[in-house]
VOPAGU-2260 file (C-alpha; in pm, 1 decimal, decimal comma):
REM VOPAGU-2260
SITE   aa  ch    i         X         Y         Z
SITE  UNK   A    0  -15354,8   13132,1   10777,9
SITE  UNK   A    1  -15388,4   13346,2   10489,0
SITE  UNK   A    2  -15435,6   13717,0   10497,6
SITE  UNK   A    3  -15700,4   13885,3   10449,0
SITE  UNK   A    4  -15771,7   14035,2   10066,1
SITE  UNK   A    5  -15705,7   14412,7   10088,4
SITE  UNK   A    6  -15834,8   14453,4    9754,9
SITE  UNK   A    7  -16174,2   14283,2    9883,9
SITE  UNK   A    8  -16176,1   14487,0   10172,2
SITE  UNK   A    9  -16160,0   14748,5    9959,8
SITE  UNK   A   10  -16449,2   14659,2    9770,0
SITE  UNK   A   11  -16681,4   14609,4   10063,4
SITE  UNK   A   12  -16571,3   14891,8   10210,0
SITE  UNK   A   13  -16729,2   15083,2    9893,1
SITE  UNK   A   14  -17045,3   14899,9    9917,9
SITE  UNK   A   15  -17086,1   15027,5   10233,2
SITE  UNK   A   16  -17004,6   15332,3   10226,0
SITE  UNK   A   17  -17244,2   15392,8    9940,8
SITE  UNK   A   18  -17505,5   15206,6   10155,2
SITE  UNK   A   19  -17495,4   15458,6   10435,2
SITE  UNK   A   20  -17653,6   15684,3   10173,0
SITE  UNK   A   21  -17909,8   15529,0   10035,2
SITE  UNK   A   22  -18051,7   15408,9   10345,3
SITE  UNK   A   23  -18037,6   15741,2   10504,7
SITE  UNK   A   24  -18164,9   15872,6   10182,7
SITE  UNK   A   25  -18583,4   15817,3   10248,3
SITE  UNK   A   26  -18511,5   15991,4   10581,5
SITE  UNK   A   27  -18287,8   16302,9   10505,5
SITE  UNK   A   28  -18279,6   16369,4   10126,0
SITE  UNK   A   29  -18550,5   16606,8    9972,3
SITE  UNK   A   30  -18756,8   16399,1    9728,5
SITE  UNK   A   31  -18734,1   16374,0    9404,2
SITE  UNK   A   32  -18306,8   16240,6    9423,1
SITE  UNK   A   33  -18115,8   16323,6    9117,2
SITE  UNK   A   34  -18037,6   16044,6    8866,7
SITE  UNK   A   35  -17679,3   16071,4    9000,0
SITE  UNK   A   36  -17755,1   15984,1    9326,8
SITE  UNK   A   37  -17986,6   15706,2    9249,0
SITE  UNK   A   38  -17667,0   15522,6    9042,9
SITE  UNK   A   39  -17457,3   15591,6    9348,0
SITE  UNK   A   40  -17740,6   15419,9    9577,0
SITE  UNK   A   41  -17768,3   15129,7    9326,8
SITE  UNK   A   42  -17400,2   15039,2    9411,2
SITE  UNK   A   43  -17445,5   14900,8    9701,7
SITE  UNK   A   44  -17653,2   14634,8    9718,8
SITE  UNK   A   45  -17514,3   14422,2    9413,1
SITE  UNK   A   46  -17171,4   14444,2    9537,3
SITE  UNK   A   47  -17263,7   14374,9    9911,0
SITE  UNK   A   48  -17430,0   14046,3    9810,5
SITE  UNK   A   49  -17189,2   13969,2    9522,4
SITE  UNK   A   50  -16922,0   13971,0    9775,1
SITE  UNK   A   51  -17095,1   13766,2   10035,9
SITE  UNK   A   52  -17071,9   13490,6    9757,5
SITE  UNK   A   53  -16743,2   13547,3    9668,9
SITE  UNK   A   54  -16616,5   13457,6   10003,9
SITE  UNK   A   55  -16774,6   13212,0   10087,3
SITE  UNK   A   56  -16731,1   13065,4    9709,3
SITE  UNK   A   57  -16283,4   13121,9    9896,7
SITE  UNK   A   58  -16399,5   12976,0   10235,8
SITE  UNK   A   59  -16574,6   12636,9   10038,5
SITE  UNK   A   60  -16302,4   12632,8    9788,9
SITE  UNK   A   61  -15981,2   12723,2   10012,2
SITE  UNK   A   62  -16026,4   12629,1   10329,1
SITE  UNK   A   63  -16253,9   12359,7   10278,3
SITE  UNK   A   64  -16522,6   12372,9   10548,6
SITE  UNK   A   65  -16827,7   12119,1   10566,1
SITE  UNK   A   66  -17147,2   12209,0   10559,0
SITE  UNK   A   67  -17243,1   12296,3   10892,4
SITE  UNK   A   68  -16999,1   12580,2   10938,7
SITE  UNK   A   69  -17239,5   12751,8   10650,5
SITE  UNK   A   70  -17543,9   12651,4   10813,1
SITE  UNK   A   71  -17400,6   12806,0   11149,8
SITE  UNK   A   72  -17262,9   13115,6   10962,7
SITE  UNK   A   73  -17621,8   13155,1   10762,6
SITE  UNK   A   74  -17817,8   13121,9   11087,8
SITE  UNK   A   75  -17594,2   13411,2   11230,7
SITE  UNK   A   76  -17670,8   13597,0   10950,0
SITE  UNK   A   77  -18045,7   13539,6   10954,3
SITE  UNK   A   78  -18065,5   13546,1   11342,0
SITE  UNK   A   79  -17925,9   13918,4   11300,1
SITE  UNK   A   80  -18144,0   14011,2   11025,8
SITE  UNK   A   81  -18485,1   13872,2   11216,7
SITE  UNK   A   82  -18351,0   14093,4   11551,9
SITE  UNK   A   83  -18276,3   14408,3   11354,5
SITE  UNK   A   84  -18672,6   14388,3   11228,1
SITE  UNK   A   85  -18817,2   14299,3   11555,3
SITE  UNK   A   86  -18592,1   14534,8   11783,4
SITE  UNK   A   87  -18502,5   14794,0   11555,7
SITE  UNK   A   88  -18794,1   14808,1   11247,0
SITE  UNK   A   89  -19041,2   14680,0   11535,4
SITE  UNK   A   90  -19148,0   14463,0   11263,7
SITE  UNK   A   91  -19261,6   14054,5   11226,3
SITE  UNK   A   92  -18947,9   13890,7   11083,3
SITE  UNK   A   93  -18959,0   13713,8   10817,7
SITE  UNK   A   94  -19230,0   13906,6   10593,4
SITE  UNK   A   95  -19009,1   14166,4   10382,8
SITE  UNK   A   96  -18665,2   13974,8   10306,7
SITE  UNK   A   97  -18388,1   14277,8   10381,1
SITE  UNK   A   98  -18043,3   14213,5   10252,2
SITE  UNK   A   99  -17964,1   13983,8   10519,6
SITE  UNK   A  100  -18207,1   13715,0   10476,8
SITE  UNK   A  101  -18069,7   13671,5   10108,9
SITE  UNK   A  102  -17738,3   13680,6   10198,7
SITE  UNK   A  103  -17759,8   13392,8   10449,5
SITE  UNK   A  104  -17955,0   13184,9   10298,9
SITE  UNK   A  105  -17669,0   13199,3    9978,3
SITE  UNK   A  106  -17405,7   13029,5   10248,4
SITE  UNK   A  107  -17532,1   12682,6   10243,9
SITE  UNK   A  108  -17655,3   12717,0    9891,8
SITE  UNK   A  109  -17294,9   12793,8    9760,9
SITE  UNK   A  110  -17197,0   12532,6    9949,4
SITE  UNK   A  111  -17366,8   12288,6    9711,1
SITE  UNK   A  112  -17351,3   12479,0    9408,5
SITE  UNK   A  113  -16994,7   12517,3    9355,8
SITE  UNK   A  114  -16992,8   12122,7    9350,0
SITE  UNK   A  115  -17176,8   12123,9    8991,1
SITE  UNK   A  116  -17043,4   12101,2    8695,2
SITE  UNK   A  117  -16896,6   12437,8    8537,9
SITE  UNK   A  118  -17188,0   12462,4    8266,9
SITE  UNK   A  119  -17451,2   12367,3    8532,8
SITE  UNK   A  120  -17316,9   12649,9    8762,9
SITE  UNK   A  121  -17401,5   12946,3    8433,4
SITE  UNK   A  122  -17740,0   12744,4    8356,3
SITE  UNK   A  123  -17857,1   12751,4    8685,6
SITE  UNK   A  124  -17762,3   13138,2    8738,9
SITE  UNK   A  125  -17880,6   13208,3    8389,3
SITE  UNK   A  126  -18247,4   13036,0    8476,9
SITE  UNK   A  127  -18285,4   13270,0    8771,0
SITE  UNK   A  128  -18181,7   13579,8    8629,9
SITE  UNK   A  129  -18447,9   13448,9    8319,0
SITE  UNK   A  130  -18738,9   13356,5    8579,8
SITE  UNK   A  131  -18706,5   13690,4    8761,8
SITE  UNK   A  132  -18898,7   13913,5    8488,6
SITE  UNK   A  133  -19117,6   13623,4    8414,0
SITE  UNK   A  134  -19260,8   13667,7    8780,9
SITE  UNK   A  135  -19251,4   13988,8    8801,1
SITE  UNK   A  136  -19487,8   14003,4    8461,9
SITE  UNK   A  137  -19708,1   13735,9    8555,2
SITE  UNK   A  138  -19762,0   13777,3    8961,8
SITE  UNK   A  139  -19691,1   14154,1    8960,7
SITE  UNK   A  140  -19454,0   14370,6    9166,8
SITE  UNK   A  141  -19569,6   14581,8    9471,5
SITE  UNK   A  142  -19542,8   14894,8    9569,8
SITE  UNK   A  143  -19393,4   14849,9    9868,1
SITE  UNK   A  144  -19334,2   14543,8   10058,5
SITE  UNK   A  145  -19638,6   14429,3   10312,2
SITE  UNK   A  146  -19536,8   14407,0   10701,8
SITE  UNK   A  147  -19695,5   14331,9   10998,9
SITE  UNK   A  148  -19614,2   14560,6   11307,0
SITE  UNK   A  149  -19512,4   14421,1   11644,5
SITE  UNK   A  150  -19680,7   14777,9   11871,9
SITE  UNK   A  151  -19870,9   14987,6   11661,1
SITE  UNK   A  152  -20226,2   14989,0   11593,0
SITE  UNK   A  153  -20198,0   14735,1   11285,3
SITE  UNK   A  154  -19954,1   14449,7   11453,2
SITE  UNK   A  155  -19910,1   14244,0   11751,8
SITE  UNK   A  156  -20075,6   14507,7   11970,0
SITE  UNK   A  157  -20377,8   14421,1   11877,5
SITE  UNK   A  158  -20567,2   14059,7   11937,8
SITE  UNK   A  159  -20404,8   13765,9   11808,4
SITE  UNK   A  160  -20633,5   13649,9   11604,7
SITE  UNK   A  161  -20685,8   13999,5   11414,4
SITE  UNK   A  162  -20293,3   13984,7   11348,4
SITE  UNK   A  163  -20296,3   13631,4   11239,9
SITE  UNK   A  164  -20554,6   13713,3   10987,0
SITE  UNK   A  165  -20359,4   14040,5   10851,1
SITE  UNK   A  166  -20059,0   13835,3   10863,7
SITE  UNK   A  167  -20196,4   13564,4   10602,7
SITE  UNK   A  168  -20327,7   13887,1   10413,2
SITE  UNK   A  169  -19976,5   13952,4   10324,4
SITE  UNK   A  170  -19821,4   13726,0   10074,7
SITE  UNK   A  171  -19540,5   13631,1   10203,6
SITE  UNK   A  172  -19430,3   13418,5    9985,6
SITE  UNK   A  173  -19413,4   13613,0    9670,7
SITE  UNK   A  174  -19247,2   13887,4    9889,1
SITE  UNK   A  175  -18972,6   13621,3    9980,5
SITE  UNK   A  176  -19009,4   13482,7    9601,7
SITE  UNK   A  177  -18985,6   13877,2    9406,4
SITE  UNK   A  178  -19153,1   14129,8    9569,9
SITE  UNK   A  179  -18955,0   14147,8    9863,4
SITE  UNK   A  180  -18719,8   14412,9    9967,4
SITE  UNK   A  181  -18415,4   14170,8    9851,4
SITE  UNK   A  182  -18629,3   13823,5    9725,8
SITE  UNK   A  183  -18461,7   13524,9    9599,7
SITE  UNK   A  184  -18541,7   13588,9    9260,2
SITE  UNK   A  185  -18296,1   13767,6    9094,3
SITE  UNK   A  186  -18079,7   13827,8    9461,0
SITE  UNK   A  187  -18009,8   13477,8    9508,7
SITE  UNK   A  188  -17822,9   13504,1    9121,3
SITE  UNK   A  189  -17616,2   13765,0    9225,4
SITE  UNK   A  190  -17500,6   13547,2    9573,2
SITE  UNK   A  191  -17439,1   13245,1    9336,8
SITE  UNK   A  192  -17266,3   13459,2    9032,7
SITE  UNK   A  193  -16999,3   13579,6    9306,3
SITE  UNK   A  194  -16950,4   13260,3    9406,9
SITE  UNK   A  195  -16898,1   13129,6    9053,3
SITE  UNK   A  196  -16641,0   13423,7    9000,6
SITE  UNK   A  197  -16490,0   13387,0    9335,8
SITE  UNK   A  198  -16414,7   13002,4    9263,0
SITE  UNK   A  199  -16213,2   13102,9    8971,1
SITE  UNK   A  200  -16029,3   13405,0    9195,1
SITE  UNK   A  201  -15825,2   13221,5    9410,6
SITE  UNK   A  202  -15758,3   12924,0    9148,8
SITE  UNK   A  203  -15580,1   13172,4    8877,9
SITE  UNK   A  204  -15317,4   13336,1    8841,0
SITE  UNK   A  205  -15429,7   13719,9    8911,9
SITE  UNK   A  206  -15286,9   13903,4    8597,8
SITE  UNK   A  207  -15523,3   13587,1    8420,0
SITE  UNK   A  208  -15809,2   13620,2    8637,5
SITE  UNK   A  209  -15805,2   14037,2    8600,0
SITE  UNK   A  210  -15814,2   14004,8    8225,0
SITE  UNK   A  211  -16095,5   13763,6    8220,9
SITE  UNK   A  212  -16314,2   13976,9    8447,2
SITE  UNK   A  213  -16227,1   14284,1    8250,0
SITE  UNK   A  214  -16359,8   14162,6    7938,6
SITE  UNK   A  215  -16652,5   13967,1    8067,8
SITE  UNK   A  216  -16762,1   14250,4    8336,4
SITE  UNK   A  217  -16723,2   14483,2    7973,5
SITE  UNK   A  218  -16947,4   14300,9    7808,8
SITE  UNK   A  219  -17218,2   14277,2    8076,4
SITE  UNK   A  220  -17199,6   14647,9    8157,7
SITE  UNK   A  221  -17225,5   14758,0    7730,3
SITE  UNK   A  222  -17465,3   14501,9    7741,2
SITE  UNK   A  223  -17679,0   14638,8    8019,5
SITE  UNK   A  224  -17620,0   15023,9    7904,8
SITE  UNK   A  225  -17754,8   14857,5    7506,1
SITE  UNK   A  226  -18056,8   14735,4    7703,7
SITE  UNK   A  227  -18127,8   15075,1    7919,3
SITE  UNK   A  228  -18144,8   15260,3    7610,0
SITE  UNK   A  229  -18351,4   15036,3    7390,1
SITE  UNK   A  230  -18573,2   15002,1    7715,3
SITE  UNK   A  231  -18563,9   15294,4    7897,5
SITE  UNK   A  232  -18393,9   15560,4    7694,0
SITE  UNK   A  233  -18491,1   15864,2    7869,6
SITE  UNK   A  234  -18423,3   15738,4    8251,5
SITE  UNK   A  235  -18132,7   15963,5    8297,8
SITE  UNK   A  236  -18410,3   16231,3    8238,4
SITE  UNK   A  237  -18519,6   16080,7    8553,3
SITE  UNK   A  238  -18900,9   16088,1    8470,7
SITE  UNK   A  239  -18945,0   15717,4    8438,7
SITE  UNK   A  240  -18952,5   15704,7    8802,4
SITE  UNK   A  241  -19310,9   15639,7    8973,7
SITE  UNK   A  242  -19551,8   15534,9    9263,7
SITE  UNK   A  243  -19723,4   15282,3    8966,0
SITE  UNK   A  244  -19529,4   14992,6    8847,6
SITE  UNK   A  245  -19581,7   14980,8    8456,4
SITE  UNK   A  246  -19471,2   14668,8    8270,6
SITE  UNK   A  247  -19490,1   14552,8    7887,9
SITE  UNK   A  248  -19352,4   14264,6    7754,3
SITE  UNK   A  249  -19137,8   14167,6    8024,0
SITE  UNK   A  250  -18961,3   14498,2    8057,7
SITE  UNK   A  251  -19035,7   14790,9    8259,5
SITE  UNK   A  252  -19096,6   15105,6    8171,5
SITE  UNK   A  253  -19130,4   15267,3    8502,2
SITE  UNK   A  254  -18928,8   15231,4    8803,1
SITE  UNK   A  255  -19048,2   15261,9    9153,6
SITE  UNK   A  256  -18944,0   15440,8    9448,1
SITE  UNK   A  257  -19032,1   15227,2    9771,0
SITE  UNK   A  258  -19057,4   15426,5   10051,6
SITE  UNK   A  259  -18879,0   15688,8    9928,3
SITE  UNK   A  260  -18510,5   15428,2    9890,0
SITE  UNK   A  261  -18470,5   15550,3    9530,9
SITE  UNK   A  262  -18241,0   15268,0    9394,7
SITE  UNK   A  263  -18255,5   15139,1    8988,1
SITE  UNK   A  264  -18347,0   14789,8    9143,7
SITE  UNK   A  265  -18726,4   14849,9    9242,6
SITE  UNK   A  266  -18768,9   14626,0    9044,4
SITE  UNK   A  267  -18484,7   14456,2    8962,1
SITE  UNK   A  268  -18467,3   14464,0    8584,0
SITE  UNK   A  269  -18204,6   14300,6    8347,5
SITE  UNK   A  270  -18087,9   14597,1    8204,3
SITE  UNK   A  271  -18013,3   14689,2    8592,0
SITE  UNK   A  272  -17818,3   14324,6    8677,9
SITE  UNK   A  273  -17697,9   14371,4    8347,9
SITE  UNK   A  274  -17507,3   14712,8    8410,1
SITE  UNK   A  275  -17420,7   14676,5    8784,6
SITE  UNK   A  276  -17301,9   14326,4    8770,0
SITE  UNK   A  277  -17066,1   14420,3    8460,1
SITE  UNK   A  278  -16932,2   14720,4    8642,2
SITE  UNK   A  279  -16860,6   14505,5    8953,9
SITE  UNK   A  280  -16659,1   14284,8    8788,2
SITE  UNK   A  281  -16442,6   14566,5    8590,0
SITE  UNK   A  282  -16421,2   14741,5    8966,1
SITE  UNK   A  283  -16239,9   14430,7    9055,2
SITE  UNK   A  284  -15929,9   14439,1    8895,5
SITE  UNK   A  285  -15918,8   14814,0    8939,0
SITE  UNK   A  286  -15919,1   14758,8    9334,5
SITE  UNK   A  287  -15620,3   14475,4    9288,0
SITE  UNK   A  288  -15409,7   14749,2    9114,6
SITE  UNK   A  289  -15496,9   15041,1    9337,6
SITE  UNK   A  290  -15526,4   14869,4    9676,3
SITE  UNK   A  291  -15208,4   14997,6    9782,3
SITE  UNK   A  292  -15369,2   15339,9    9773,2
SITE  UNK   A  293  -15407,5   15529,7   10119,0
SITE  UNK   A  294  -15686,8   15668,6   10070,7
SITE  UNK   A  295  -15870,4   15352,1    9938,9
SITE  UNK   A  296  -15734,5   15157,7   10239,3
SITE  UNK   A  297  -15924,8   15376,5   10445,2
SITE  UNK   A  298  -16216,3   15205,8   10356,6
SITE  UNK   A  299  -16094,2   14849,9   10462,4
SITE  UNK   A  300  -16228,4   14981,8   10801,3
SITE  UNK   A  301  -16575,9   14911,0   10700,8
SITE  UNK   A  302  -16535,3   14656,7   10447,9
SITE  UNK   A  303  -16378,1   14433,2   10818,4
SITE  UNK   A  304  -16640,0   14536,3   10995,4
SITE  UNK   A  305  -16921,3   14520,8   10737,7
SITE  UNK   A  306  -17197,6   14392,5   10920,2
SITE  UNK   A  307  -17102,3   14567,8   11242,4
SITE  UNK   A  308  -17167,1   14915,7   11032,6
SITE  UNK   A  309  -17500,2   14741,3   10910,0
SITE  UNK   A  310  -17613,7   14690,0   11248,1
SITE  UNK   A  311  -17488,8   15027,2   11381,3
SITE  UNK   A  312  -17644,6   15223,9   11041,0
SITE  UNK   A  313  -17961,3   15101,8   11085,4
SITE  UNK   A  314  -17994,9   15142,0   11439,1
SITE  UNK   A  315  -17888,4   15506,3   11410,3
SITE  UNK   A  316  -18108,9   15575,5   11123,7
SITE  UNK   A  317  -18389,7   15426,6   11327,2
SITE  UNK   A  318  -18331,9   15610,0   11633,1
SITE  UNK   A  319  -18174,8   15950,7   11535,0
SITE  UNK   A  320  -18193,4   15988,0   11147,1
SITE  UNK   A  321  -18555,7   15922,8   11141,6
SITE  UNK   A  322  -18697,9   15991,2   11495,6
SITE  UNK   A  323  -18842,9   16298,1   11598,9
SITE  UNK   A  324  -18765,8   16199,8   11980,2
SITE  UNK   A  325  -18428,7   16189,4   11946,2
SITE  UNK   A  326  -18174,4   16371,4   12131,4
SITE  UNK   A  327  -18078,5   16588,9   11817,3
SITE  UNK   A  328  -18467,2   16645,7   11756,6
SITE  UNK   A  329  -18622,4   16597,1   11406,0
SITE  UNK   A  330  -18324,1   16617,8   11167,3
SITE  UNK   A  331  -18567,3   16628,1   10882,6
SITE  UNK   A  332  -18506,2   16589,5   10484,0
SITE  UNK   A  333  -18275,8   16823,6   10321,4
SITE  UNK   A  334  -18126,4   16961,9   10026,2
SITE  UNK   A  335  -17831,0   16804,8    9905,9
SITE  UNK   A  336  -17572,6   17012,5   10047,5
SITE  UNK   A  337  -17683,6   16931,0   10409,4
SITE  UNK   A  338  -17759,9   16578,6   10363,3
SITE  UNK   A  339  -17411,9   16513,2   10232,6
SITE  UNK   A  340  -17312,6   16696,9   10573,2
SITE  UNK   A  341  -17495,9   16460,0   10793,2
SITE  UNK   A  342  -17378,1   16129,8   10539,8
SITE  UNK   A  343  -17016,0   16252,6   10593,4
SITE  UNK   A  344  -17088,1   16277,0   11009,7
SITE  UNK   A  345  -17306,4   15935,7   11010,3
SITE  UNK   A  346  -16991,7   15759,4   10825,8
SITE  UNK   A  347  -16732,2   15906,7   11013,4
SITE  UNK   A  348  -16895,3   15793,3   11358,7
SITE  UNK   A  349  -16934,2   15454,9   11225,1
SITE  UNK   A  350  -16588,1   15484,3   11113,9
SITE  UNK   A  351  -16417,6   15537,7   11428,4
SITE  UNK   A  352  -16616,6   15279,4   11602,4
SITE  UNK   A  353  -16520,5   15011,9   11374,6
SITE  UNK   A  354  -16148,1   15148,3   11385,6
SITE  UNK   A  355  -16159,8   15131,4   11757,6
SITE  UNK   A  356  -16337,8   14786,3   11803,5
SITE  UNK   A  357  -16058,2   14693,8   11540,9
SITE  UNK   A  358  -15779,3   14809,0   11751,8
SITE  UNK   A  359  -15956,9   14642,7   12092,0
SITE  UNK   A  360  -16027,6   14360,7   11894,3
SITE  UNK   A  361  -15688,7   14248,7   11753,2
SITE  UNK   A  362  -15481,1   14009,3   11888,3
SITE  UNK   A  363  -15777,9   13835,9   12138,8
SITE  UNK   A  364  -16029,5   13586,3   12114,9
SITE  UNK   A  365  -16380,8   13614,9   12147,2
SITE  UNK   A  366  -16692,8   13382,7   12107,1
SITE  UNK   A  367  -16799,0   13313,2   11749,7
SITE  UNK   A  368  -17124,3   13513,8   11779,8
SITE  UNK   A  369  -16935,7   13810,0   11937,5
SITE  UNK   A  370  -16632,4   13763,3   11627,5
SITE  UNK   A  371  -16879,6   13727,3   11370,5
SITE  UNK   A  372  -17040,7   14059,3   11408,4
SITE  UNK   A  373  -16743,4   14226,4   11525,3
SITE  UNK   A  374  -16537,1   14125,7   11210,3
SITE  UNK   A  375  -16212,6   14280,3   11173,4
C-alpha cells in the first residue's frame, strides 16, 4: 500500500488550522475583523474542498475503486454533516449546505467526471465557475442562509404543520443551488478542479507536475489580484464589507458578512476563486519541497485527522466557545490579542486529541464508520 502524502497532509493540516479561526471568529473576535484576518479565514475553505477532490481524483485514478465505495464514502460524509446540524446546530438538515454536504456529494461525481475527455473535464468546470455569478445576479444572494430550528420557538417545537409551512418558506433549493453556506454552484468547481489537478499529480513526474502548477496557479492568482482591483480596488480598505449585498453587472461591489464568519467568499466572486484557487496551486509545490520541515509536519496531525477536528471544532464552539452555560461561563468576543489566546488553546486541545487517537489508533483495525472519522 502506498504511503500516505506528507506534503498533502501538510496542506490539510493548514486548511484546518486556519479553519479553527474563522469558525470561532463570529463567536470570540470583536467585530469589524481586519482585512488580514479575513484573507487568513478565506484559506480554508478552498483548500479543504480542493483537497477532498484531489484524493479522491488518487483513490479513482490509483487504486481504482468502483463506484459504490464513493457512494458509501459520500454517505459518510453527508450522514456526519446532517448529525452535526441536528445534534450540534439543533438545526433541520439539509436546508443550509455546510462544507460537508458539498464535499460528499463531489465523491461520486469525481467518480464520473474524471472519465471525460481532458477538454470536457475544463469545459465543464469552466461552465460552473461561469453560471455561478449568473445566479447570483439573476436569483439574488441572501443575507444569511434560511434554517428551520429543531427546539426553539420557530422549529420543530412547534405544530407540524406550522413548521412544514416555514419550512417550504425557505428556498431550499437556491440555498443548495448558491445561496447556501457552501452551494453547488461555484463549490462543486472547486471539488471537480482538484480532482482534475489531482489526476495529473500522481501520473507525472513531480519536478513536471510542480512546474506546471507553478505557472498555472501564477496565472490564476495575478489573474484574480487584476480582477480585485479593477472590481473592488479599495477592499483592503476593508469598507466594501456590508449587511446589503450590492451587485452590478455581474460583479460585486460589496461583500457580506454572514453571521458575523467574515470570509472573501460571501459571495463567492471570481476575483475570489480566481485568487485563492491560484494560490492553492503555487502552495502545492511549496509543501513538496518543505515537507520535510518539523515544524510543518506538525500539522500532519490534523490534516490525518481532518474531519475528526471538524467534528470536535464545532462541537466545542457550540458548547463552550459560544454558550453562556458552559463550564468556563460566557467567553465572550475579544480583541485580537485574547482571541488569538483562546485559537492557540482551542487548536492545541484538538491537537493532542488527534495525536493521541493517532497513537491508539495505529497498528489496529476498526469498523469503517469508526476509521473514517478517526482518520489517521
Amino acid at each position: 500500500m502506498k504511503e500516505r502524502d506528507v506534503s498533502v497532509d501538510i496542506l490539510r493540516g493548514i486548511a484546518i488550522f486556519t479553519m479553527i479561526a474563522a469558525n470561532m471568529a463570529p463567536y470570540n473576535f470583536i467585530e469589524p475583523h481586519s482585512f488580514a484576518f479575513r484573507i487568513y479565514g478565506s484559506m480554508a475553505a478552498p483548500m479543504f474542498i480542493f483537497l477532498a477532490g484531489m484524493m479522491v481524483s488518487y483513490t479513482a485514478t490509483i487504486k481504482a475503486h468502483k463506484l459504490m465505495y464513493y457512494i458509501k464514502r459520500a454517505a459518510a460524509t453527508i450522514m456526519v454533516a446532517a448529525l452535526i446540524d441536528t445534534f450540534i446546530w439543533d438545526i433541520l438538515p439539509f436546508i443550509t449546505y455546510d462544507v460537508l454536504y458539498i464535499i460528499g456529494l463531489g465523491m461520486p461525481l469525481i467518480f464520473f467526471f474524471i472519465k471525460l475527455p481532458r477538454i470536457a473535464q475544463v469545459i465543464l468546470i469552466v461552465l460552473i465557475f461561469s453560471v455561478t455569478p449568473v445566479l447570483q445576479f439573476y436569483l439574488g444572494y441572501a443575507l444569511s442562509p434560511g434554517e428551520v430550528g429543531l427546539s426553539d420557538e420557530n422549529g420543530l417545537a412547534v405544530p407540524f404543520n406550522e413548521t412544514i409551512a416555514a419550512a417550504q418558506a425557505i428556498p431550499v433549493w437556491r440555498q443548495f443551488l448558491h445561496e447556501g453556506w457552501f452551494p453547488f454552484f461555484p463549490w462543486i468547481g472547486v471539488s471537480l478542479l482538484g480532482a482534475f489537478v489531482g489526476s495529473f499529480k500522481f501520473k507525472t513526474a513531480p519536478e513536471v507536475f510542480n512546474k506546471n502548477l507553478l505557472l498555472g496557479g501564477g496565472i490564476m492568482f495575478a489573474l484574480g489580484i487584476a480582477m480585485w482591483l479593477t472590481f473592488m480596488p479599495d477592499v483592503s480598505s476593508n469598507i466594501n464589507f456590508s449587511s446589503e449585498p450590492k451587485m452590478s453587472a455581474l460583479f460585486w461591489k460589496t461583500l457580506l458578512t454572514r453571521e458575523g464568519y467574515s470570509e472573501l467568499f460571501y459571495p463567492p466572486t471570481l476575483f475570489y476563486l480566481f485568487t485563492f484557487l491560484g494560490f492553492i496551486l503555487m502552495l502545492i509545490p511549496l509543501m513538496y519541497k518543505l515537507q520535510k520541515n518539523s515544524v510543518l509536519n506538525l500539522l500532519t496531525v490534523f490534516g490525518r485527522s481532518s474531519l475528526l477536528v471538524y467534528i470536535l471544532h464545532t462541537v466545542f464552539i457550540a458548547t463552550i466557545f459560544s454558550n453562556e452555560e458552559s463550564i468556563f461561563g460566557n467567553i465572550g468576543q475579544h480583541t485580537f490579542p485574547v482571541f488569538l489566546g483562546l485559537y492557540l488553546i482551542h487548536a492545541l486541545v484538538l491537537w493532542l486529541i488527534c495525536f493521541g487517537v493517532q497513537k491508539l489508533k495505529k497498528g489496529k483495525q476498526f469498523p469503517f464508520l469508526i476509521n473514517f472519522v478517526l482518520g489517521g
